[in-house]
C-alpha positions as CSV (number, residue, x, y, z in Angstrom):
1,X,161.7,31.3,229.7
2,X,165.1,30.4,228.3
3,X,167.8,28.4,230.2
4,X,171.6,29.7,230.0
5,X,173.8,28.3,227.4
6,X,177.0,27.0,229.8
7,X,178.8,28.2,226.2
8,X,178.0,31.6,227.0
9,X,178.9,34.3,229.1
10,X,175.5,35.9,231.1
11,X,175.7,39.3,229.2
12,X,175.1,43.0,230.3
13,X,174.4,46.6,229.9
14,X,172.2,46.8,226.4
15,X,172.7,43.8,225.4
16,X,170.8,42.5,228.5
17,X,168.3,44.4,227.9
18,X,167.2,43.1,225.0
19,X,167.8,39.3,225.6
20,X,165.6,40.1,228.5
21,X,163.0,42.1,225.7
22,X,163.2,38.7,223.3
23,X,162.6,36.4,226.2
24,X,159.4,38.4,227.2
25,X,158.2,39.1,223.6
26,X,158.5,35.0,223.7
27,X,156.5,34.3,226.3
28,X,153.8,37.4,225.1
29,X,154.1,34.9,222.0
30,X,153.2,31.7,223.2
31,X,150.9,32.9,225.9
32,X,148.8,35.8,224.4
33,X,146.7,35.9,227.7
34,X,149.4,35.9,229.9
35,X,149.8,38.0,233.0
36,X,151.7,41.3,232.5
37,X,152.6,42.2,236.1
38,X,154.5,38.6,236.1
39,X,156.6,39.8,232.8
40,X,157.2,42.9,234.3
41,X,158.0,41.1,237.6
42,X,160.6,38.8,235.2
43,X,161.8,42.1,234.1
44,X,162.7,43.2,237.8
45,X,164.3,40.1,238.7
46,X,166.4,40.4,235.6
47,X,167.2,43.6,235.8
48,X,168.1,43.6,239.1
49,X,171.7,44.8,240.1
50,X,171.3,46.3,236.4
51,X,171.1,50.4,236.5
52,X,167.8,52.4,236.8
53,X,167.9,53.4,233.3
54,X,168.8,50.5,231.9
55,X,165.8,48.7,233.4
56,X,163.6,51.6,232.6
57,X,165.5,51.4,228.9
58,X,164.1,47.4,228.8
59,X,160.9,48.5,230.1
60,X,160.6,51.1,227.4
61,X,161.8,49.1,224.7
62,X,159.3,46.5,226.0
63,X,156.4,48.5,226.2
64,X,157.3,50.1,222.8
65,X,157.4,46.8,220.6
66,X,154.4,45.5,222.5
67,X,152.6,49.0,221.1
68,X,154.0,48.3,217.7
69,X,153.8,44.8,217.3
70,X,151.1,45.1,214.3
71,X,153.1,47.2,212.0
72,X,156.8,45.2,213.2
73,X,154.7,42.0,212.2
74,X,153.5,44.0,208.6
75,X,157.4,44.6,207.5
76,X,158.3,41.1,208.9
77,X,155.8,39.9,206.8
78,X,156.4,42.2,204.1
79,X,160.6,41.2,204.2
80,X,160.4,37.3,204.9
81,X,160.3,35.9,201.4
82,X,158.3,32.9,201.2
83,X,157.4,32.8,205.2
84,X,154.5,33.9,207.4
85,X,155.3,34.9,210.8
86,X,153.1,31.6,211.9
87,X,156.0,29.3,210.1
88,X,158.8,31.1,211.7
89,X,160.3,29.7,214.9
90,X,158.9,31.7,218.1
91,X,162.8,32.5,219.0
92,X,163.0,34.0,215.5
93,X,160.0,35.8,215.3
94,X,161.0,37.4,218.1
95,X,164.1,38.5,217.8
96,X,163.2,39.6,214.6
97,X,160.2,42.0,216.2
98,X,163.1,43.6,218.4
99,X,165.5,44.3,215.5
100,X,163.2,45.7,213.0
101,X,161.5,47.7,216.3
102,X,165.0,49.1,216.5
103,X,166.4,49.3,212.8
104,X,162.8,51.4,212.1
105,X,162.1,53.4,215.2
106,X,165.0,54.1,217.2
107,X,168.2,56.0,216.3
108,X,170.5,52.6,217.1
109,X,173.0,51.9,214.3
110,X,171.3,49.4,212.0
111,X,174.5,47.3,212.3
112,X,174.6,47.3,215.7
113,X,170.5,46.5,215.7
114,X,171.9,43.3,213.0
115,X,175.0,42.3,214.9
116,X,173.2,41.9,218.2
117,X,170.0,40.7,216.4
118,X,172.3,37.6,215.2
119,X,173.8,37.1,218.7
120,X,171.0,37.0,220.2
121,X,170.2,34.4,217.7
122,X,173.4,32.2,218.1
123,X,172.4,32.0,221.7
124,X,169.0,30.9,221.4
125,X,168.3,29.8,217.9
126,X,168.5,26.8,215.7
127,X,171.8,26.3,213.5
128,X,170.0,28.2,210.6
129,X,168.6,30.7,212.7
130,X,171.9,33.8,212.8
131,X,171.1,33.2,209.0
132,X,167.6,34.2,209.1
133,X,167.7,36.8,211.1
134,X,170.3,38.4,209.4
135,X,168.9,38.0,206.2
136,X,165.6,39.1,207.0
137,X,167.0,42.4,208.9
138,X,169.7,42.9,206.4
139,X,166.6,43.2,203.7
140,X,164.6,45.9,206.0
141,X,167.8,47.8,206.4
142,X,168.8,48.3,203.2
143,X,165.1,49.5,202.2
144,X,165.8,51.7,205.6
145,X,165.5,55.7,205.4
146,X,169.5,56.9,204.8
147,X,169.6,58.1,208.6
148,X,170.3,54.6,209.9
């Protein structure tokens, strides 16, 4: 999985959650056939020290994006001008599944969904990736239903 930046502080609550979500999504990514009792197991270890519900939150949002990942893909598809998910980065793609999981089927504040989207990005992207993601998100959001 991903290494910690020493330029950043280990994060928590929510925002934990879904670094932990984007790191799993990644590995789902690159390894189709992987095992889903070790991700889970990641999860745990992770999570641990964290609440109950906000494991059971990442487990949720997990499970949720996995179930979703066809139509997610669609919009990505649908929003990213002039690239396919196959010639985005993996760290992109991924934290682009989360945000538009969020922005289009949860009741998180599509600014929060973008600002945390592009953190997650700083932290684990290229130079041009907070960018990107933005951009892309930005687009879905503004063609969002009024209640976000």
């Amino acid at each position: 999985m991903f290494e910690q930046d020493e330029d950043h502080q280990p994060l928590t609550g929510r925002s934990l959650a879904r670094e932990v979500v984007v790191q799993v999504l990644f590995e789902d990514d690159l390894n189709p056939a992987g095992d889903l009792q070790l991700a889970d197991q990641f999860v745990a270890e992770r999570m641990q020290g964290a609440s109950a519900g906000l494991a059971e939150f990442t487990r949720e949002l997990l499970a949720n994006i996995r179930s979703s990942k066809e139509r997610v893909d669609a919009m990505l598809e649908q929003s990213a001008d002039n690239w396919s998910l196959s010639r985005m980065a993996p760290t992109d793609r991924n934290i682009l599944r989360l945000g538009v999981y969020e922005l289009t089927q949860t009741d998180t504040p599509g600014q929060v969904v973008i600002h945390e989207a592009v953190e997650l990005a700083k932290r684990f992207g290229t130079e041009d990736s907070p960018r990107f993601v933005n951009g892309v998100l930005d687009r879905i959001f503004d063609n969002a239903p009024e209640e976000n």
